[in-house]
C-alpha positions as CSV (number, residue, x, y, z in Angstrom):
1,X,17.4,1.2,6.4
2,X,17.4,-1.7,8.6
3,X,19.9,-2.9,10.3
4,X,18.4,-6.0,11.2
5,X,20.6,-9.7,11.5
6,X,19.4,-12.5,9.2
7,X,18.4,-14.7,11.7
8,X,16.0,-11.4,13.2
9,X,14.3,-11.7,9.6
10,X,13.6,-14.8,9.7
11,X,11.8,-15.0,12.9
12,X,9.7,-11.9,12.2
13,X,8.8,-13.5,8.7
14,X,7.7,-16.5,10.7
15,X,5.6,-14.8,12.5
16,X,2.7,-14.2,9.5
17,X,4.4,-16.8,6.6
18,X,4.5,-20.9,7.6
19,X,7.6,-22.9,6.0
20,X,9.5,-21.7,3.1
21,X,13.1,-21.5,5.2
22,X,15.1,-21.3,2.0
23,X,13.4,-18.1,0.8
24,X,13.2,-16.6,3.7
25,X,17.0,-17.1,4.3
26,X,17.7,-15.9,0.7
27,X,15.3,-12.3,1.1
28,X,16.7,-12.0,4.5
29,X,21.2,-11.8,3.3
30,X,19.4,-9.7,0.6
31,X,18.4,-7.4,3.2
32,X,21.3,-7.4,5.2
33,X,23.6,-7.1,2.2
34,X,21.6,-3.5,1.8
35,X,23.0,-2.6,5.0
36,X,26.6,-3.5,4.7
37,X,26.8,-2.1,1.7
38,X,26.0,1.2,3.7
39,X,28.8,0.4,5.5
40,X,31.6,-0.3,3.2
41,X,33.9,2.6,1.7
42,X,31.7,5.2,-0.2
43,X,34.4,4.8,-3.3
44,X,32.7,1.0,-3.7
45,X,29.3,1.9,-2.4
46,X,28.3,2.1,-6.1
47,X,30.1,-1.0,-7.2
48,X,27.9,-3.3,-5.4
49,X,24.5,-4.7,-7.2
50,X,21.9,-5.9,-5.0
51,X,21.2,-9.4,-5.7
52,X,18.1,-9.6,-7.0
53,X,16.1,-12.7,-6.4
54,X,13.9,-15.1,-8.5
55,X,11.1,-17.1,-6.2
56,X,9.9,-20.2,-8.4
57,X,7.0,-22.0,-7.2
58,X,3.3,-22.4,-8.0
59,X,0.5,-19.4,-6.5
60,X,-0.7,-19.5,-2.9
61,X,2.5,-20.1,-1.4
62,X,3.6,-17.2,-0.6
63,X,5.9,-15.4,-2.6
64,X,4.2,-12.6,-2.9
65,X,3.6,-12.4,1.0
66,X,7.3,-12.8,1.7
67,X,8.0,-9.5,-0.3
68,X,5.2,-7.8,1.0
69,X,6.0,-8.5,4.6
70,X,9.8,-7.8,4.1
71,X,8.7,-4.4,2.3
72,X,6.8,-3.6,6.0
73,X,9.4,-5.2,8.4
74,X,12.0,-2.7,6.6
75,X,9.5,0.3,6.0
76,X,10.7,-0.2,2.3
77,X,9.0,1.6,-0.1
78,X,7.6,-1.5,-2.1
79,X,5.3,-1.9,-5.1
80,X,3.9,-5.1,-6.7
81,X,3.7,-5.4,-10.6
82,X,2.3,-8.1,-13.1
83,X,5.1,-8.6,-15.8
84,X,2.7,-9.7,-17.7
85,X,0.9,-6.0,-18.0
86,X,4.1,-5.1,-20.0
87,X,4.4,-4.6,-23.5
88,X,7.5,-3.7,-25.1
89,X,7.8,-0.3,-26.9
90,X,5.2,0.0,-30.2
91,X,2.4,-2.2,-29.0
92,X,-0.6,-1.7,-26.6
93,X,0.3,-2.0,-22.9
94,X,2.1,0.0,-20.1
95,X,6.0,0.3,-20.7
96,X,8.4,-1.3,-18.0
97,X,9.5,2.8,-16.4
98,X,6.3,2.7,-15.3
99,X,6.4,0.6,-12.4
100,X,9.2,3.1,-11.3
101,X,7.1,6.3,-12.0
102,X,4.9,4.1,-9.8
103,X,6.9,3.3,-6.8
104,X,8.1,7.4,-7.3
105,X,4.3,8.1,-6.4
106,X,3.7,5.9,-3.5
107,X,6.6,7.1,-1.4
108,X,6.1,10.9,-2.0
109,X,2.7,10.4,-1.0
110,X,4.2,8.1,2.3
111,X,6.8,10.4,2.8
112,X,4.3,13.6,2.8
113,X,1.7,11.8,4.9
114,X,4.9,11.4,7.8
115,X,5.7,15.0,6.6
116,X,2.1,16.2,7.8
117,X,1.6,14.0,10.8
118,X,5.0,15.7,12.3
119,X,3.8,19.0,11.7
120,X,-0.3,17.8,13.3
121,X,-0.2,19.6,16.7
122,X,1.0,22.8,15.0
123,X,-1.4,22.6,12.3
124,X,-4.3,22.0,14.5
125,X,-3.3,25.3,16.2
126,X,-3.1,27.5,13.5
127,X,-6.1,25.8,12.5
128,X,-8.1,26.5,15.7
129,X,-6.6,30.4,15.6
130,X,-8.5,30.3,12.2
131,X,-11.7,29.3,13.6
132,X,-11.7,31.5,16.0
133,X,-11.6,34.2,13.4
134,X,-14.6,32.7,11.8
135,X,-16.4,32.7,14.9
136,X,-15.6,35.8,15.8
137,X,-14.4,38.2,13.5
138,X,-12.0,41.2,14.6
139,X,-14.1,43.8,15.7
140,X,-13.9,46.9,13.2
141,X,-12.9,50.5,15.1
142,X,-15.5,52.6,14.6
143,X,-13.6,55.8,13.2
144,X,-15.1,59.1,14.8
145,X,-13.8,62.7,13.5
146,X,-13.0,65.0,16.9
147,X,-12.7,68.9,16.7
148,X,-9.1,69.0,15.3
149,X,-10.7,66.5,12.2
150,X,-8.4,64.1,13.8
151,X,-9.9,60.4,12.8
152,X,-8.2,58.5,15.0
153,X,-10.5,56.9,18.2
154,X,-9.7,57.7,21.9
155,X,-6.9,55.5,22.9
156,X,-9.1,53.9,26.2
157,X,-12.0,52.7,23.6
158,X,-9.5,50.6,21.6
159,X,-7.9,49.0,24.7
160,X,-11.7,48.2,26.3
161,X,-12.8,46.8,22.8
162,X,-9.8,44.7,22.1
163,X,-9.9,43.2,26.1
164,X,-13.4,42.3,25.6
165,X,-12.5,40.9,22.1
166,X,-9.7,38.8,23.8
167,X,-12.1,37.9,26.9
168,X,-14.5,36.5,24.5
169,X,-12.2,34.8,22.1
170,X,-10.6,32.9,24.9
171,X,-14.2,31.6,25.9
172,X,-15.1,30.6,22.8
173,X,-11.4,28.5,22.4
174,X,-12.4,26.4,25.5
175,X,-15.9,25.9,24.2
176,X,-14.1,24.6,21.1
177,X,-12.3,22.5,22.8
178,X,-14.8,21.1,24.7
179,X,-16.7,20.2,21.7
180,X,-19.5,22.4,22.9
181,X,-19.4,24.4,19.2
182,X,-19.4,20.8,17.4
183,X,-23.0,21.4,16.3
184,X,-22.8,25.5,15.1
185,X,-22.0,25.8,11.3
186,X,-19.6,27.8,10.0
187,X,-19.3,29.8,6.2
188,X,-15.7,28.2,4.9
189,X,-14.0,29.0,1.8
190,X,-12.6,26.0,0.1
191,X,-10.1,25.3,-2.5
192,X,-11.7,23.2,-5.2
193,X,-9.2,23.3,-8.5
194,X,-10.6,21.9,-11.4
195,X,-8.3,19.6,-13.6
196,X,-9.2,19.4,-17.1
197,X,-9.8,15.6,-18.7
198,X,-6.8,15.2,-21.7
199,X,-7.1,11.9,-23.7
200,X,-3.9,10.7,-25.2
201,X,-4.3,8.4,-28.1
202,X,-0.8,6.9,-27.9
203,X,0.7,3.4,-28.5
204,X,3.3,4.7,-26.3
205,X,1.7,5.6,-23.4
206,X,1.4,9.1,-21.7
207,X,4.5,7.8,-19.8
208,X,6.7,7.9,-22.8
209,X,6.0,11.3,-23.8
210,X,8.0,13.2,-21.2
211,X,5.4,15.3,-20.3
212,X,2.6,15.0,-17.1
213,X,-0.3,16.6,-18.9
214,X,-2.1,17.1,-15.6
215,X,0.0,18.7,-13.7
216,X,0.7,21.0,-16.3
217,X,-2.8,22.1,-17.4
218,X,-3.7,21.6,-13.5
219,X,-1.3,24.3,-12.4
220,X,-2.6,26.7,-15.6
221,X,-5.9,27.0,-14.3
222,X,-6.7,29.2,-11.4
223,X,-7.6,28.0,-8.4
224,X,-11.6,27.9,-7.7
225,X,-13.2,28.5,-4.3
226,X,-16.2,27.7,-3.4
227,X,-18.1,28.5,-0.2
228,X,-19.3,25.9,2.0
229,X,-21.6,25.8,5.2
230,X,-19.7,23.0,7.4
231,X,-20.0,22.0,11.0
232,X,-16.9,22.9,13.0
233,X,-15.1,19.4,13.1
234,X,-15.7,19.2,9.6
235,X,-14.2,22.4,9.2
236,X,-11.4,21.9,11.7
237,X,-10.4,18.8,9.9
238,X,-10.3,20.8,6.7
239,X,-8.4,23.8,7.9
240,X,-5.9,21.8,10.2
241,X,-5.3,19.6,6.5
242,X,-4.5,23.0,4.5
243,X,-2.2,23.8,7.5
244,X,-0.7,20.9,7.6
245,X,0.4,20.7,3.6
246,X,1.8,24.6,3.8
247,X,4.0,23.9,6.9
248,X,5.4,20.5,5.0
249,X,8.4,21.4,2.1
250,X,7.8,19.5,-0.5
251,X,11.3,20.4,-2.3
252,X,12.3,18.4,1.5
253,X,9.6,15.4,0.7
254,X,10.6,14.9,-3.1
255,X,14.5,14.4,-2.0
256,X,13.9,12.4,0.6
257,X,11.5,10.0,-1.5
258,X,13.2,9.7,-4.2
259,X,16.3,9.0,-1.7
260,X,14.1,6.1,-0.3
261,X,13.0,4.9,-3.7
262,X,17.4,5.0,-5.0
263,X,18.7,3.4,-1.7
264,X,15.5,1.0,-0.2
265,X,13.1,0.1,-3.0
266,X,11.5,-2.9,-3.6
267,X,10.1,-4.1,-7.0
268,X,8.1,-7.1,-7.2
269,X,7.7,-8.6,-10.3
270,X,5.0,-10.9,-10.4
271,X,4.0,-13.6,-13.2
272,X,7.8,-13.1,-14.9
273,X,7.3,-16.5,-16.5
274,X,4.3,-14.9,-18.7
275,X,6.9,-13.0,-20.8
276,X,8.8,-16.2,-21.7
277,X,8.1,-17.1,-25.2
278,X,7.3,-20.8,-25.4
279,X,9.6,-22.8,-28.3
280,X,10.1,-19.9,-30.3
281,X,6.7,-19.4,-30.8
282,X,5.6,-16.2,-32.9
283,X,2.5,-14.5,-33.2
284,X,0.5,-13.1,-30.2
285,X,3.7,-14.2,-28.1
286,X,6.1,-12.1,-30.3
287,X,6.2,-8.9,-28.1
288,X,7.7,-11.2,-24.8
289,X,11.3,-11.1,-25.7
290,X,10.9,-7.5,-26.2
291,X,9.4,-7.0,-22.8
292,X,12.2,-8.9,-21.4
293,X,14.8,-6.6,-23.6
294,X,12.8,-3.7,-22.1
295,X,13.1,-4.8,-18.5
296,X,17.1,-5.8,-18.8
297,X,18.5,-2.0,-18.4
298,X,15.9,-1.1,-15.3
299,X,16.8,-4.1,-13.7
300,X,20.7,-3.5,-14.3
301,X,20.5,0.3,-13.8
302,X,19.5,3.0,-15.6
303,X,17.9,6.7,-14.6
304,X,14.4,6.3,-15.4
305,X,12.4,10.3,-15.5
306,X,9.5,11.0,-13.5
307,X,7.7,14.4,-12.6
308,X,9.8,14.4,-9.7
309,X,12.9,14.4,-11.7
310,X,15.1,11.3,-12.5
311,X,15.6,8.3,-10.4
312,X,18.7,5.8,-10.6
313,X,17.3,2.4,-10.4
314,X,21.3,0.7,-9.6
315,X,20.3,-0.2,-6.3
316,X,16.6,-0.8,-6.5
317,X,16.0,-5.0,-5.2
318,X,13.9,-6.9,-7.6
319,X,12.5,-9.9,-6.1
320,X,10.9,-11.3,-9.1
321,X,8.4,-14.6,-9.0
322,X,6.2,-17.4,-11.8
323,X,4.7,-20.7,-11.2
324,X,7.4,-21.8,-14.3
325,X,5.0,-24.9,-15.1
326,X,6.1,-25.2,-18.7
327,X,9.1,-23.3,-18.8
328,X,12.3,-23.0,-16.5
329,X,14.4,-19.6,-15.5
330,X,16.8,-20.4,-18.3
331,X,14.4,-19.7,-21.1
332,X,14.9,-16.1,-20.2
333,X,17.2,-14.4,-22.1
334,X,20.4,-14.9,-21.0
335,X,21.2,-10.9,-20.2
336,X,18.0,-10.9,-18.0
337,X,19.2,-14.6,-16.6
338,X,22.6,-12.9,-15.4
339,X,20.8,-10.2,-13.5
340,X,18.5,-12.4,-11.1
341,X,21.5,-14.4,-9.6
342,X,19.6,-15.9,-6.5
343,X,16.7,-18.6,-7.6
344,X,14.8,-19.9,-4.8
345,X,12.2,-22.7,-5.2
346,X,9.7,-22.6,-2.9
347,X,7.6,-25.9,-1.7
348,X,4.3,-27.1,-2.5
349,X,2.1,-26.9,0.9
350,X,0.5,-30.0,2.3
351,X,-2.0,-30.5,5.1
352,X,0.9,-30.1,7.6
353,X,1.3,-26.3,6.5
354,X,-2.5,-26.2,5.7
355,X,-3.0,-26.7,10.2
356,X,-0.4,-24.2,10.6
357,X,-1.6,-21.6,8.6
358,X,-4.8,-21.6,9.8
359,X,-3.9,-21.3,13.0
360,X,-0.4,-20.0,13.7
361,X,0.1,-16.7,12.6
362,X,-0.3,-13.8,13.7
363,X,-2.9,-13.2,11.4
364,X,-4.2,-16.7,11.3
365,X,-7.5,-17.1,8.9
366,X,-9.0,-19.1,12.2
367,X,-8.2,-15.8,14.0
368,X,-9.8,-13.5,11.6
369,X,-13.4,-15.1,11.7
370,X,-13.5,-15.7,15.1
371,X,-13.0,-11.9,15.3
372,X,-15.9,-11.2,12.6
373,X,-18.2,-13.1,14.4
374,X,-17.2,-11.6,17.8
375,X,-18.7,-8.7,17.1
376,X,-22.2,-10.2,16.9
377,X,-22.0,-11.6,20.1
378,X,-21.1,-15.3,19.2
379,X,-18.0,-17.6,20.2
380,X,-17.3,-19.9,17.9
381,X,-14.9,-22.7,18.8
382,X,-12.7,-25.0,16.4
383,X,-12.2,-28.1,17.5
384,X,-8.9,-29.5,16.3
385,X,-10.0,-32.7,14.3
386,X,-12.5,-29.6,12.8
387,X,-9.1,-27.8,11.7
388,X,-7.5,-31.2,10.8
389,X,-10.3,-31.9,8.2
390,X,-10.5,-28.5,6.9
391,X,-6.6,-28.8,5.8
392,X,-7.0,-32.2,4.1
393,X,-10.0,-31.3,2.3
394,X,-7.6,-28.4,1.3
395,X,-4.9,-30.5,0.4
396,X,-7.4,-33.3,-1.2
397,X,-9.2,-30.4,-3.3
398,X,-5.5,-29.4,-4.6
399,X,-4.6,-32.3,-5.7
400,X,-8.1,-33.0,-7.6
401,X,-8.4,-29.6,-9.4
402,X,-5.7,-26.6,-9.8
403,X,-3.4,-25.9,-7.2
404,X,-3.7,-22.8,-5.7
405,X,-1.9,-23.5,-2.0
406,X,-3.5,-21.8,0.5
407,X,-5.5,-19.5,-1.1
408,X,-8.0,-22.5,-1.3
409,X,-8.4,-22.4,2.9
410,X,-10.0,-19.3,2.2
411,X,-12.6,-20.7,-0.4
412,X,-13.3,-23.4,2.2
413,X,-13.8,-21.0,5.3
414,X,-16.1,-18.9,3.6
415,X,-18.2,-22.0,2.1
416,X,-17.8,-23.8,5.3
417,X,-19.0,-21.0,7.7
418,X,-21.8,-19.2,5.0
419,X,-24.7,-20.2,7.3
420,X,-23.4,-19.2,10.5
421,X,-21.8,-15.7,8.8
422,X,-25.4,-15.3,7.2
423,X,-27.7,-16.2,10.4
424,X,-25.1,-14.1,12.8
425,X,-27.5,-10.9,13.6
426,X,-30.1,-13.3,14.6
427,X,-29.0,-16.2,15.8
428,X,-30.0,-17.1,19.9
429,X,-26.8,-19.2,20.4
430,X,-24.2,-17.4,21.1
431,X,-21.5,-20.1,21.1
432,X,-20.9,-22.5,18.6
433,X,-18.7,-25.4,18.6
434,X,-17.2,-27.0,15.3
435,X,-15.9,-30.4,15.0
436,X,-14.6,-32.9,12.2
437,X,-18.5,-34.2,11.8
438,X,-19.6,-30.6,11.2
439,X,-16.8,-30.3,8.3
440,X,-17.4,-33.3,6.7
441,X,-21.3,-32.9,6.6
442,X,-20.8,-29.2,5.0
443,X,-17.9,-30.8,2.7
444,X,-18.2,-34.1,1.8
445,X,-20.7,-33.7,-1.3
446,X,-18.7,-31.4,-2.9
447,X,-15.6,-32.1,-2.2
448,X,-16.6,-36.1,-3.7
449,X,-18.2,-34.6,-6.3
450,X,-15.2,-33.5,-8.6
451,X,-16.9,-31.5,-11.3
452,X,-18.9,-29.5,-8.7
453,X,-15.6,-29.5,-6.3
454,X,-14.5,-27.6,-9.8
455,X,-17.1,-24.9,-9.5
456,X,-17.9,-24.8,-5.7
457,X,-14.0,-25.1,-4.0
C-alpha cells in the first residue's frame, strides 16, 4: 500500500499525463483514503467503501492512462475491462465475476514471478549442482568379492575415486561458469504435461459453472517427459526455472494475492456508457440494464469464487470511464448511480496540450522516435514551429472529423515521418532537421482535403 500524500500523486502523474488537475486530484484522495483507512480502528476498517470514481470525457484524453499509471505508481494489482463485453446472465457474452477471476490471475502470476526472482540465486545453485551431475555422473563402485566373499571395496579405492570425482567436478563448475561448456549439449529430461481441449457449449459461460475444467483434467493426467538434447544455458535456464517454482509456496503466493487483490485492486471499467439503454429503447439494447443490475453487487461487495478460492470485492476501487455523448451518468440506474459517488469530467485537449504532450513527458511521442531512429545512426531534430504545426493540424483534424484527443498525434507522427522511418537503413544523412515548411508540405493536402483527412488522419 502506499503511503504516498496527494500532492506526491499528483506530480508523479504529471510526469507521463499533461492537464487534467481535477482527475488527478480526485484518483489521488482516492488513493490516500486507501491508506488511512489502514490506519483507523480495525472495528471500522470494514465500514469504510472506497469511493469509486466515474471519469467522463471523450477517448484520447487520458482516462484510461490516469488509472493505468496510478495502478504502477502504487504497484496495484490493476486490470482494464470493456463494460461493454458484458452480458447479463442468459445471453451470449462474458459475465461481470469475470473481470475478478481476472484480476485473481494476474496477481498470482505477479506475485509468483516476485516469489521466484527471491528465491533466483538459490535456484541457480541447485540448478548448477544438477548440471554437474549431468556432466558428470557419480562414478559407480566397482564391487569386487575378497576371500571372506565380503563385497564391500577396499576403503583407500573409495576415498581416491571420490577425491578425483570431486577434483574433477570442481573443474568442470568453473568451466561452467566461465561459459567455457556453453557450446557442449546435454541429454535433459523435461516435463511436458499435456492438457486436454474441453469445449463448453454454455450460455453461461465456463465461469458460471463453478468448476475449472482444466485444471481439473490437467492434474488427472500424468505428467509426460520427454528427453531433450539442449545446450547448457538452455538447460541451465530450464533447470534453474524448475528450481525456482519448487522452492516458491504457492499456498504463501495464493494468500498473499488474493490479499493484494481484497485490500489494493484496481478495476477499470471502460466504455460504462455502452450499457446505458438509450430512451427506454428495447430490442438488441434490452440485455444493458441487466448488465448494470449484474455489476451493482460487485461493485458494492460481494465474495465473488475463483480457483483460488473466494475473494471479497468490498474494498476493491472502481474507477469507471465513457465518452457520455448522448447520455449523462444519471441514466444509470440509480443503485449503480449511488455506488460511483465521485464524477470527474475531464477536458477536451487543444493545441496547447497537443505541444506538451509531444514533448513533455517522460515518455514524450517526440522522444520515442527520436530514439527509434537513433538506432540507425540518424539525429533527427524538431524544430519548434515543426512541433507547433504538428499540434494544430492535430487540433484542426479533431475538430473536422471524430475526436479522438491525442491518440490522433500518433496518426500524424507515423504519416508524417513514413519516408524517413522507411529510407532509415539506407539513408547517407545522418541528421535531419524538421521545420514548420516540412510539416505543412507532408500535411497540407490531406489535412485540406476533408474526405481524404477522413481516411488518411
Amino acid at each position: 500500500m502506499s503511503d504516498l500524500k496527494p500532492s506526491e500523486t499528483v506530480c508523479a502523474l504529471d510526469k507521463y499525463i499533461i492537464g487534467q488537475h481535477k482527475a488527478k486530484r480526485s484518483v489521488a484522495v482516492a488513493l490516500r483514503n486507501r491508506w488511512r483507512r489502514q490506519q483507523v480502528p480495525e472495528e471500522l476498517r470494514d465500514e469504510i467503501a472506497p469511493k469509486n470514481i466515474i471519469l467522463i470525457g471523450p477517448t484520447g484524453v487520458g482516462k484510461t492512462e490516469i488509472a493505468r499509471r496510478l495502478s504502477r505508481l502504487t504497484d496495484s494489482p490493476f486490470a482494464k475491462v470493456e463494460a461493454s463485453k458484458f452480458t447479463e446472465v442468459g445471453y451470449m457474452g462474458r459475465d461481470v465475476e469475470s473481470m475478478v477471476r481476472d484480476l485473481v490471475e494476474l496477481t498470482v502470476n505477479m506475485v509468483r514471478t516476485r516469489a521466484q526472482e527471491a528465491v533466483e540465486e538459490k535456484a541457480q545453485q541447485i540448478a548448477e549442482e544438477r548440471m554437474l551431475d549431468l556432466l558428470l555422473p557419480k562414478p559407480r563402485v566397482q564391487q569386487t568379492k575378497t576371500a571372506d566373499d565380503s563385497e564391500e571395496p577396499p576403503l583407500g579405492l573409495i576415498t581416491q575415486d571420490t577425491n578425483e570425482s570431486s577434483s574433477t567436478r570442481e573443474k568442470l563448475r568453473n568451466m561452467l561458469r566461465e561459459g567455457k561448456l556453453n557450446n557442449r549439449y546435454v541429454d535433459l529430461a523435461v516435463e511436458q504435461q499435456a492438457t486436454p481441449v474441453v469445449e463448453i457449449f454454455s450460455n453461461m459461460g465456463i465461469e458460471e459453472m463453478g468448476i475449472n475444467f482444466k485444471d481439473m483434467l490437467g492434474g488427472l493426467m500424468p505428467k509426460n517427459t520427454k528427453r531433450r538434447k539442449l545446450k547448457v544455458p538452455e538447460a541451465m535456464k530450464i533447470l534453474a526455472q524448475e528450481e525456482a517454482q519448487n522452492l516458491v509456496d504457492m499456498e504463501e503466493v495464493v494468500s498473499r494475492a488474493i490479499e493484494k487483490v481484497e485490500q489494493t485492486g484496481i478495476i477499470f471499467l471502460d466504455e460504462i456508457d455502452k450499457i446505458v439503454s438509450k430512451n427506454g429503447s428495447h430490442g438488441p439494447d434490452v440485455s444493458r440494464e441487466g448488465v448494470q443490475r449484474d455489476l451493482l453487487p460487485i461493485v458494492e461487495g460481494c465474495n465473488v469464487t475463483t480457483k483460488y478460492g473466494p475473494v471479497k470485492t468490498d474494498h476493491i476501487l472502481f474507477i469507471a470511464s465513457g465518452a457520455f455523448h448522448t447520455i449523462k451518468p444519471s441514466d444509470l440506474i440509480p443503485e449503480l448511480q449511488g455506488r460511483f459517488p465521485i464524477r470527474v469530467e475531464l477536458d477536451s485537449l487543444g493545441k496547447d496540450e497537443f505541444i506538451r504532450i509531444l514533448t513533455e513527458p517522460k515518455n514524450a511521442l517526440l522522444l520515442q522516435y527520436l530514439a527509434l531512429l537513433r538506432t540507425e545512426g540518424i539525429d533527427v531534430v524538431f524544430e519548434n514551429d515543426a512541433v507547433a504545426k504538428i499540434a494544430e493540424i492535430a487540433e484542426d483534424v479533431n475538430n473536422l472529423t471524430e475526436n479522438i484527443g491525442a491518440r490522433r498525434l500518433h496518426t500524424l507522427m507515423e504519416y508524417l515521418l513514413e519516408d524517413i522511418l522507411f529510407d532509415a537503413p539506407d539513408t547517407k544523412e545522418k541528421k535531419i532537421v524538421i521545420d514548420g515548411k516540412y510539416v505543412d508540405d507532408k500535411l497540407k493536402d490531406i489535412k485540406d482535403d476533408e474526405d481524404f483527412s477522413r481516411y488518411i488522419l
